[in-house]
C-alpha positions as CSV (number, residue, x, y, z in Angstrom):
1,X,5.4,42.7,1.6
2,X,5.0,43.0,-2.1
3,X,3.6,46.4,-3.8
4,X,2.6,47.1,-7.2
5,X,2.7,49.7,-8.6
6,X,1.1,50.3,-12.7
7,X,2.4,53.1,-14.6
8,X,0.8,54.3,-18.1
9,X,2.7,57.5,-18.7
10,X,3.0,59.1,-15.1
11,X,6.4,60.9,-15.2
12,X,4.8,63.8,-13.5
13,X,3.9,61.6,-10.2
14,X,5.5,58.6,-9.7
15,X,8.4,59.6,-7.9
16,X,6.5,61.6,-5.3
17,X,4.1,58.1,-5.3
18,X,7.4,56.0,-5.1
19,X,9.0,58.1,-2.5
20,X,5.9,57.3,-0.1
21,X,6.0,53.9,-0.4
22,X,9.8,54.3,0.1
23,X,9.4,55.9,3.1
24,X,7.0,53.6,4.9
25,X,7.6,53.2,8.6
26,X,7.4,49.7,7.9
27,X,10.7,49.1,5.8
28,X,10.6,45.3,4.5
29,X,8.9,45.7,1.7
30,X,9.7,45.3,-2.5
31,X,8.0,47.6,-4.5
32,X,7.2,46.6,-8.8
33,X,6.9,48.7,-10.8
34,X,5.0,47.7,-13.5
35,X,5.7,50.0,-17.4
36,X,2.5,49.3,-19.0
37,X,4.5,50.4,-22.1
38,X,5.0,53.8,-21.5
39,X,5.9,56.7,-24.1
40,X,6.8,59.7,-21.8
41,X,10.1,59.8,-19.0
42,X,8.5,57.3,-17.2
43,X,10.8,54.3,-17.6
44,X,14.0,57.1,-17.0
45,X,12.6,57.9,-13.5
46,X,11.9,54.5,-12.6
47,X,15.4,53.7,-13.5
48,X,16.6,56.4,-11.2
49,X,14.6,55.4,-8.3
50,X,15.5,51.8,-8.9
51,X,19.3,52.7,-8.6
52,X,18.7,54.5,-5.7
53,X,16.8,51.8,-3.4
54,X,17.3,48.3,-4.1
55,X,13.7,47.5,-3.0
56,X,12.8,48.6,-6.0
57,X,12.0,46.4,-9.4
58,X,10.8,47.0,-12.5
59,X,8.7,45.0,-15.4
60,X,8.1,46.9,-18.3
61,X,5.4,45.4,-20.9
62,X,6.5,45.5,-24.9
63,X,2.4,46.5,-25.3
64,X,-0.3,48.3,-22.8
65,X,-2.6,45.9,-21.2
66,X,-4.5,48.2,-19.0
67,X,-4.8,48.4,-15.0
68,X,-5.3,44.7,-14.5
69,X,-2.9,43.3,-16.6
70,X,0.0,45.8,-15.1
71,X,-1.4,44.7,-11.9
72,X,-1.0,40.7,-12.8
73,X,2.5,41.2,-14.2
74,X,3.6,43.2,-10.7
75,X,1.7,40.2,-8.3
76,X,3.0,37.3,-10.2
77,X,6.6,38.3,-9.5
78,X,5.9,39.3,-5.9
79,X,7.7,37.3,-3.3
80,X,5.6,38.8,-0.3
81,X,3.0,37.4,2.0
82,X,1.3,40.4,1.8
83,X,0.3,42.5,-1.1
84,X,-0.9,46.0,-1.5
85,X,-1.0,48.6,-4.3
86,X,-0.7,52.3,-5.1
87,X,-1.0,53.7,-8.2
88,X,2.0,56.1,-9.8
89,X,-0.4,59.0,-9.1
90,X,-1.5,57.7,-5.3
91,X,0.4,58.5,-1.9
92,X,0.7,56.9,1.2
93,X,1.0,58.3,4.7
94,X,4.3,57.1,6.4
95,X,2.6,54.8,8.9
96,X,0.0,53.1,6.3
97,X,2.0,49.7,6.3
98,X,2.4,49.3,9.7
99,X,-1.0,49.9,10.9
100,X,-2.8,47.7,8.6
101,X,-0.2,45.0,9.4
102,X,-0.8,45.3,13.2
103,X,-4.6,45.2,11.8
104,X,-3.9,41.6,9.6
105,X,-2.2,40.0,13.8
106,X,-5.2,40.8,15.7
107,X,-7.7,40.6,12.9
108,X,-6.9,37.7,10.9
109,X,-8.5,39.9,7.6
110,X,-7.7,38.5,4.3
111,X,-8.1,41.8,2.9
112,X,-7.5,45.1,5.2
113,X,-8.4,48.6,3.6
114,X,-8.7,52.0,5.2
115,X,-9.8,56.0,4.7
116,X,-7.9,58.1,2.5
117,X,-8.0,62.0,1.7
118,X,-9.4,63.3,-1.6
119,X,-6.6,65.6,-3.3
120,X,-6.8,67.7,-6.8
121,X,-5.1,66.4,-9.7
122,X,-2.2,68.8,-9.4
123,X,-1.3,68.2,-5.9
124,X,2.3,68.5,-5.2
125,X,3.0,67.5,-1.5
126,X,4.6,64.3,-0.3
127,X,2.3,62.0,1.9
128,X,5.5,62.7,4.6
129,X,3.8,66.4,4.8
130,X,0.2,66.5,4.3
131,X,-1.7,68.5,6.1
132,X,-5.2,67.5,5.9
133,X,-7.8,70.0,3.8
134,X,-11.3,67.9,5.6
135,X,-11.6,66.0,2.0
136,X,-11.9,62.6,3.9
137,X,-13.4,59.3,2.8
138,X,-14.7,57.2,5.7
139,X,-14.6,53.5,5.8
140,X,-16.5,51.0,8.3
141,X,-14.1,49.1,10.5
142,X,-15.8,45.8,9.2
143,X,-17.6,44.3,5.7
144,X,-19.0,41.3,4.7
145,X,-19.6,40.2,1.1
146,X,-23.4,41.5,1.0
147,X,-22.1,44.9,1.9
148,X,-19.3,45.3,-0.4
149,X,-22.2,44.3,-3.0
150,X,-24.3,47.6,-2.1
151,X,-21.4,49.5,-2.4
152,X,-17.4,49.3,-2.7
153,X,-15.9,51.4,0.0
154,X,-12.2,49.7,-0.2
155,X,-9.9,52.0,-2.4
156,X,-7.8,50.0,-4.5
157,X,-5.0,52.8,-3.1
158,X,-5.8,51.3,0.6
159,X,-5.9,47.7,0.1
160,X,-3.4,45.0,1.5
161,X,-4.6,41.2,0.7
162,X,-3.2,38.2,3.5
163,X,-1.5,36.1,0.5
164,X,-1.6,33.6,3.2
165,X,-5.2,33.2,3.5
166,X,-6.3,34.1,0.6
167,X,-3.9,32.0,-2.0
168,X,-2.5,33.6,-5.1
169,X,-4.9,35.9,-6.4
170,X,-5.2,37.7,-10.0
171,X,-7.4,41.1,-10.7
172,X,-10.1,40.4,-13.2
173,X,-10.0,42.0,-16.9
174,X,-13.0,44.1,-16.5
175,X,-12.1,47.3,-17.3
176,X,-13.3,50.3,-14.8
177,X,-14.0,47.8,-11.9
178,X,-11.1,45.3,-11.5
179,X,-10.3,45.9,-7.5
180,X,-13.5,45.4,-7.3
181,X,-14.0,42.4,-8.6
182,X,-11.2,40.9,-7.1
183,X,-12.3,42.3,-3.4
184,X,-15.8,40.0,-4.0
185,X,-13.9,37.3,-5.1
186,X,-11.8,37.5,-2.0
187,X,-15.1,37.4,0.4
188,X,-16.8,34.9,-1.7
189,X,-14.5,32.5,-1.1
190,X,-15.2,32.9,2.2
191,X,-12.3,35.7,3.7
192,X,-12.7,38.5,5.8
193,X,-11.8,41.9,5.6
194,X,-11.6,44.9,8.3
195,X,-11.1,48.1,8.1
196,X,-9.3,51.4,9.8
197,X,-11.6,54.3,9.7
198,X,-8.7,57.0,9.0
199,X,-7.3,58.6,6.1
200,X,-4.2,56.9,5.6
201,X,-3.6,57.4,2.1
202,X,-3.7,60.4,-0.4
203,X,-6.1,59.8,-3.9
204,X,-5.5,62.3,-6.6
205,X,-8.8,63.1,-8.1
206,X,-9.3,61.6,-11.6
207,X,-7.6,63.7,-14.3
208,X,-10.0,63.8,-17.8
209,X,-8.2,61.2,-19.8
210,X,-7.5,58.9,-17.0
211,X,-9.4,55.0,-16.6
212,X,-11.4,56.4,-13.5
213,X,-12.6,59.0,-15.4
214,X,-15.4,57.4,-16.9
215,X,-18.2,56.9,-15.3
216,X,-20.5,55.3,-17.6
217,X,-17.6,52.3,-18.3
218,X,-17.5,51.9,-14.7
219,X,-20.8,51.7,-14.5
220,X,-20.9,49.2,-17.0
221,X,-18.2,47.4,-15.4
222,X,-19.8,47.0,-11.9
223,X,-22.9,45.8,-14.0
224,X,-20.6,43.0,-15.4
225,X,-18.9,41.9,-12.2
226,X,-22.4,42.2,-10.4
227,X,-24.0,39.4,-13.3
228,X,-21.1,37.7,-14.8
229,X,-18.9,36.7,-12.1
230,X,-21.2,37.5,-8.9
231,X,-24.4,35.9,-10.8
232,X,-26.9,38.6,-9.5
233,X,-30.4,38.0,-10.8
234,X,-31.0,41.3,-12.7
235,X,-33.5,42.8,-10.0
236,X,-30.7,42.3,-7.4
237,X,-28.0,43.5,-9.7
238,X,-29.9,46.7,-10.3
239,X,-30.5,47.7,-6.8
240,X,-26.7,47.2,-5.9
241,X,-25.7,48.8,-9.2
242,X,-27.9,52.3,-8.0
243,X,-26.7,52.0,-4.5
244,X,-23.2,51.9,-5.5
245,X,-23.9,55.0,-8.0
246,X,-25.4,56.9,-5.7
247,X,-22.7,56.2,-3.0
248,X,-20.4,57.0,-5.5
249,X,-21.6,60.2,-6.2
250,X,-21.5,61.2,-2.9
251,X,-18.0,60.6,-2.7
252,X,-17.0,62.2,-5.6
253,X,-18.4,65.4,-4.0
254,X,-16.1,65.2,-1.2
């Protein structure tokens, strides 16, 4: 099991997001850390944690790429079947791992996801101690391609992709939507993917200078992957494009 982990200038939460994926139930796993040429105590704490579990590896990049190309630097040095991710300001619950493992034997998903539990920005727990506050994001237990179109319900936090099945795999450079994109590309090529409708993962929400934070580039994005790569004709596009807004929406109000 390979995770990557990005990191633009997160010394205030990656080692509580480290420490959760350190602390999986599910123990057999290397975790990258990926410097996306960071200016803050980043690279220090990563160093710590590195000499502390040998599970842990770090890339640092000489100049910052973005999301996607953090992400690409992390999977093309995983040695894993599996691969998942979790950004240096996500958590994991302890049994995350295991479950959507147990998920990938009976399902034979190419790409598993679950729920996860909306947090503020200055949440200072551990994923070993959270006690739920109701802020829940529900998944269905099953997609296909046309309903990952309407909408994308798979947090990049909660994803695991079956290496196996799928072959290697790269996130595409589109800014504000890269999981996504790589999700359809996963089901276009004919894989499946299956869900676990519980929360097993913590997502901070967005802080004001962060990628997630803007809406209209992400909307753009999703327009992008929608046309470009999915090849949408514009009415179809638009439908998906407000149907994914308005979905979006609704979870941000969670």
């Amino acid at each position: 099991m390979t995770v990557v982990m990005p990191v633009f200038n997160g010394a205030r939460t990656l080692r509580q997001s480290v420490t959760s994926v350190l602390d999986q139930t599910f123990r057999s796993l290397e975790l990258v850390v990926v410097d996306d040429a960071s200016t803050d105590d980043t690279v220090r704490i990563a160093e710590e944690l590195a000499e502390g579990d040998a599970r842990v590896r770090i890339i640092r990049r000489e100049r910052s790429g973005g999301p996607a190309a953090a992400r690409n630097s992390g999977i093309a040095s995983g040695t894993g079947r599996f691969l998942a991710f979790c950004d240096a300001d996500d958590l994991w619950l302890p049994e995350k791992l295991q479950r959507q493992l147990d998920l990938a034997r009976t399902s034979g998903a190419s790409l598993l996801y679950c729920g996860y539990h909306r947090v503020s920005a200055d949440f200072a727990g551990t994923g070993a101690d959270f006690e739920s506050e109701g802020r829940i994001v529900h998944v269905p237990t099953q997609l296909t391609r046309e309903g990952l179109l309407r909408r994308n319900v798979i947090g990049n936090l909660t994803a695991v992709v079956d290496l196996e099945r799928t072959g290697p795999v790269t996130m595409p450079d589109v800014p504000g939507a890269e999981d996504y994109a790589l999700w359809l590309s996963i089901l276009r090529e004919g894989g499946t993917a299956a869900g676990i409708d519980e929360p097993l993962a913590l997502y901070r929400a967005a802080q004001a200078d962060s990628h997630s934070s803007d809406r209209t580039r992400a909307i753009r994005a999703v327009w992008q992957v929608l046309r470009r790569q999915e090849r949408l004709s514009v009415p179809s596009a638009a439908v998906h494009l407000v149907t994914g807004a308005l979905a979006a929406l609704r979870k941000n109000r969670i």
